[in-house]
N, C-alpha and C positions, 0 to 999 in steps of 0.2 A: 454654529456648532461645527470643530474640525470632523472631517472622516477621517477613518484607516483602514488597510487591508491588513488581515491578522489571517496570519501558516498556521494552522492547526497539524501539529504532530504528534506521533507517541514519545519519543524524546527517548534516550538513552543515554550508558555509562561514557565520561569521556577521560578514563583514566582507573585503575586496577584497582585504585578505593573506593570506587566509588558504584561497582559492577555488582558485588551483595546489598547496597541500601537500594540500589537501584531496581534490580529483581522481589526484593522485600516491597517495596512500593507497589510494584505490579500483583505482585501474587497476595499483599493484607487482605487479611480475612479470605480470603479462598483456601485454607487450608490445602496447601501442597505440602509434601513431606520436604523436611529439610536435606534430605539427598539428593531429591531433584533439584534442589535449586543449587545446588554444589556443583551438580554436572552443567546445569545450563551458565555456572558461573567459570566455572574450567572453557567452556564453550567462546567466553569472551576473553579469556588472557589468553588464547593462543593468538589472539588479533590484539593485543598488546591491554585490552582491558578498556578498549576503545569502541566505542559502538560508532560508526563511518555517520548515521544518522543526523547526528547534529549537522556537523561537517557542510556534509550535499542540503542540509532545509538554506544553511546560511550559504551557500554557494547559490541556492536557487534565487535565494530574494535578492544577490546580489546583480544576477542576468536581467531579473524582472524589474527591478527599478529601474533603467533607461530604456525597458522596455513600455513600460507604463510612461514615463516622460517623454518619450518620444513619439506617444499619440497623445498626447497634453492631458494626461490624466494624473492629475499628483495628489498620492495617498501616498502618506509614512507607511511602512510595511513590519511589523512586529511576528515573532512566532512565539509561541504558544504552547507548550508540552503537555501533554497529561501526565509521564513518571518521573519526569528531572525537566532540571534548568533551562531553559527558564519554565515554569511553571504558569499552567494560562491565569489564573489566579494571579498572580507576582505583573505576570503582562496584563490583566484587562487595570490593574490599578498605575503601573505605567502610563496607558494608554490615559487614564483616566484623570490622571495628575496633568499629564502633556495636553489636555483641553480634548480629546477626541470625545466625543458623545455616542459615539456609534462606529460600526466595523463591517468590513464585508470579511466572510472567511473562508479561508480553501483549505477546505482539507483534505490530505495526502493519501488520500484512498479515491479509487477512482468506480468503486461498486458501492451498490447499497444492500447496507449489513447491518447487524449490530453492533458491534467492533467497528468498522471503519464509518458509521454514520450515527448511529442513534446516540452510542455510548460515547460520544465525542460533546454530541448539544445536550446530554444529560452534564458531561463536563462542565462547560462552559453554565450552565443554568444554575452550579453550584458554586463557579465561582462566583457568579453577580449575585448569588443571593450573600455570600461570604462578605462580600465586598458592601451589597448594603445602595444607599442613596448615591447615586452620579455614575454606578455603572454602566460603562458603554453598553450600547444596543448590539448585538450579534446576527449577521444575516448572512444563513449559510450559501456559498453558489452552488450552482445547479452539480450533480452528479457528471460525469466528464467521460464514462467509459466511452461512447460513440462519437465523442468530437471530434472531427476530422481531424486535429491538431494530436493528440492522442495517438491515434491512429496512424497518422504518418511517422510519427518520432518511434514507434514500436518495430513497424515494418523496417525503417531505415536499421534499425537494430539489427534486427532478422538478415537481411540483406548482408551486413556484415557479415553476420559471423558466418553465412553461407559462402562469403566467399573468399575465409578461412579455410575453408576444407579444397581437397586437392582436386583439381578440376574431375579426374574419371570419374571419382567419388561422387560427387557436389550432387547429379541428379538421384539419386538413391538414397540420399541423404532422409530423413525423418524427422517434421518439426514437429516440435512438442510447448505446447503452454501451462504453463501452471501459476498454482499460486496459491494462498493460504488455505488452508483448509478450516472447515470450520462445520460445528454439527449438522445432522442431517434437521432436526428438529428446527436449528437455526433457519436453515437455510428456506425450510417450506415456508417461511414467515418474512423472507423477504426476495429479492429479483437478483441474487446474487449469482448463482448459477447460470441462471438467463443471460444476464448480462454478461457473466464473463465466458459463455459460450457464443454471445455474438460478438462479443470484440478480437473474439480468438479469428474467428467467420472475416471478419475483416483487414484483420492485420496479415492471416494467413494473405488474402484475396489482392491487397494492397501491395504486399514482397512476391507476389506472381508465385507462390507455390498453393499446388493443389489438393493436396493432403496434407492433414494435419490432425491431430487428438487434444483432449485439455485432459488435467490431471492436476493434482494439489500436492500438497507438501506441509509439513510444519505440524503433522498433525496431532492435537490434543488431547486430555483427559482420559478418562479409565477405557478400557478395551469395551465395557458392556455397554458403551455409548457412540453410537454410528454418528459415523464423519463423512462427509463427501469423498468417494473414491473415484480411481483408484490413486494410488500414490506415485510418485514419480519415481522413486527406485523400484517399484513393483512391476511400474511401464518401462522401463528400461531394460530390466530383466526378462520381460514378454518380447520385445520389440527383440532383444540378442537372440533368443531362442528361433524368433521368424526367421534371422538372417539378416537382419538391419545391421550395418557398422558404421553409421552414424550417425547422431541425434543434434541435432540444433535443439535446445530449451531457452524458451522465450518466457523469463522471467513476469509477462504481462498485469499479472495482477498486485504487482510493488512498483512504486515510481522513481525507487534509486536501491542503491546496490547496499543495501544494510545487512545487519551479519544473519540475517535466516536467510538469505542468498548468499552472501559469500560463505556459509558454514554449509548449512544444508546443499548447495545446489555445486559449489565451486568445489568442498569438500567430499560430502556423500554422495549426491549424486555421480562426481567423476569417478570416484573410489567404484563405485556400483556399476559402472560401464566399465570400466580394465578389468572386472570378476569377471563380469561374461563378454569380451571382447568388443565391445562398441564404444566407440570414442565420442565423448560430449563435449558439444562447441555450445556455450553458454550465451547469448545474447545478451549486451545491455539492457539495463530500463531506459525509461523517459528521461529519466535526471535530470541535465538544461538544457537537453537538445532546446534549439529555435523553435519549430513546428509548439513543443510543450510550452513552452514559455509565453509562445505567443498566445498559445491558448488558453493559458490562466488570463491571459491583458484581455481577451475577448469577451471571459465570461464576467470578469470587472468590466469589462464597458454595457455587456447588457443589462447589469444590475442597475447602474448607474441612467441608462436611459434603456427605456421599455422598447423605443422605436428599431434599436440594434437588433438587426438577424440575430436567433437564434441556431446556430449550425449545430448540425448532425450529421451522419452518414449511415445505412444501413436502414434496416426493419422498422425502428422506433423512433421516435421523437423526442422533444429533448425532457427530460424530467424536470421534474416539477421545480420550481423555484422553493417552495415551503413545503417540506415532508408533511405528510398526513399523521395524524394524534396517535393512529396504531399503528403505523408500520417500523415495520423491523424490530420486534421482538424480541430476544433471545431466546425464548424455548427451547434453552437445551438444560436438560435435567438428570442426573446420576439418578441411580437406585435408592440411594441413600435422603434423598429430597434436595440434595445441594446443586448448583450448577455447577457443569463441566468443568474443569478447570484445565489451565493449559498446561500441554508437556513435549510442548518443540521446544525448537534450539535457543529461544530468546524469551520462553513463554510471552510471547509478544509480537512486537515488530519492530523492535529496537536495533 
């Protein structure tokens, strides 16, 4: 039976027709008003109607192919969408036709959530059951926030754009991490917070600066439903009032530059620091740095054999190879009985 490694991504529009079926895909049946998805679709034609997301998954598998070949590991490498093209669906029957029996998968969220863990292997369990007899086996790798590979590719980041800013400046400087925000209700039902307040703990610790804050962004649904705060233009605007004039934001909880970073963070948040005089130096993500790439090849190699180290760095150890039957929940509920639904810039992570 062949193997493959399959990119599990949220997938997005790669073209100005394609940006309302695309948002309609994400938001069926969650009942959002059709205004908002007008705005979050004006949100992508100012980036030409292009969500960068495809782009950077296909630019990653193609660093990680002779990265994997060059420690004699050879898996065909397939990605996988949840709202557009390719579709994991369209790809496990790919995979399936091509003789693959089975899959290892990484997917593009480096926390455990609903959103970035549960709601991906509900995916995938829909499309094998769609699909029927000869559907590939699916086995997700381990969760990645603490692996030292991670964590170096982020700091190197950090490091950058620190030394962007004008040397008198550079020590007074402010780093700040963010990243998706998501309900409060969510969150006590799974390690999401935790985790991305120790990889903040490390990536700060890792780029040698000694203060730092975490903060979200992106954030969704009706006002009478609490989200993880505070918000990163909320933090920006506290941080100018102190006297801070400059903020490094470190992207950390997204693994490439897709448009709720380059709108929310390149757009709003900068627009938000020239209101109150602090200038924001925005940090890379992961995308191919080395350190990450190698990192995906490692946790392919321990899937592959048991006897491979496990790496980590920091407080915890590594998570678990197979999610437990209840974790990561959604529990996030409007007043009305419905779930939350999203009202960032991409309602999503496209």
């Amino acid at each position: 039976m062949k193997h493959a490694l399959l990119l599990v991504s949220f997938g997005g529009p790669e073209g100005p027709d394609d940006v309302r079926p695309f948002l309609e895909n994400v938001t069926r049946g969650r009942n959002v008003p059709r205004e908002r998805l007008e705005e979050v679709a004006h949100h992508y034609q100012l980036f030409g109607g292009v969500s960068p997301i495809n782009a950077q998954n296909r630019a990653l598998i193609a660093a990680l192919e002779p990265e994997l070949a060059a420690h004699g590991i050879e898996l065909p490498i397939y990605l996988g969408n949840r709202n557009w093209d390719p579709y994991l669906e369209d790809t496990l029957r790919e995979m399936r036709e091509a003789g693959a029996g089975s899959a290892l998968a990484f997917f593009t969220s480096a926390f455990s959530s609903y959103s970035g863990c549960r709601q991906y292997r509900e995916d995938i369990a829909r499309a094998q059951e769609a699909i029927g007899a000869g559907a590939p086996e699916v086995r997700k790798l381990r969760t990645f926030y603490n692996h030292p590979g991670f964590v170096e590719a982020n700091a190197d980041r950090v490091r950058d754009a620190l030394a962007r800013i004008p040397g008198k400046r550079r020590d007074a400087a402010r780093l700040v991490f963010t990243a998706h925000s998501i309900p409060v209700a969510m969150a006590e039902r799974c390690r999401y917070a935790e985790q991305l307040a120790e990889t903040a703990s490390l990536v700060a610790a890792a780029a040698g600066v000694e203060g730092h804050s975490v903060v979200y962004q992106s954030r969704s649904g009706p006002p009478s439903v609490p989200w993880l705060e505070p918000d990163i233009c909320d933090e920006i605007r506290v941080l100018g009032a102190a006297g801070v004039r400059d903020v490094v934001v470190s992207p950390v909880g997204f693994v490439s530059d897709h448009i709720e970073v380059l709108y929310d963070l390149d757009r709003e948040a900068v627009e938000t620091g020239a209101e109150v005089g602090v200038a924001v130096w925005r940090a890379g993500t992961a995308g191919t740095h080395p350190a990450f790439v190698a990192m995906i090849r490692e946790l392919v190699a321990e899937r592959l054999d048991p006897s491979v180290e496990k790496r980590t760095v920091g407080r915890f150890g590594p998570s678990p190879d197979t999610c437990a039957p209840n974790c990561c929940h959604p529990g996030a509920m409007s007043r009305n009985g419905r779930a939350a639904q999203p009202r960032g810039s991409t309602i999503g992570a496209g």
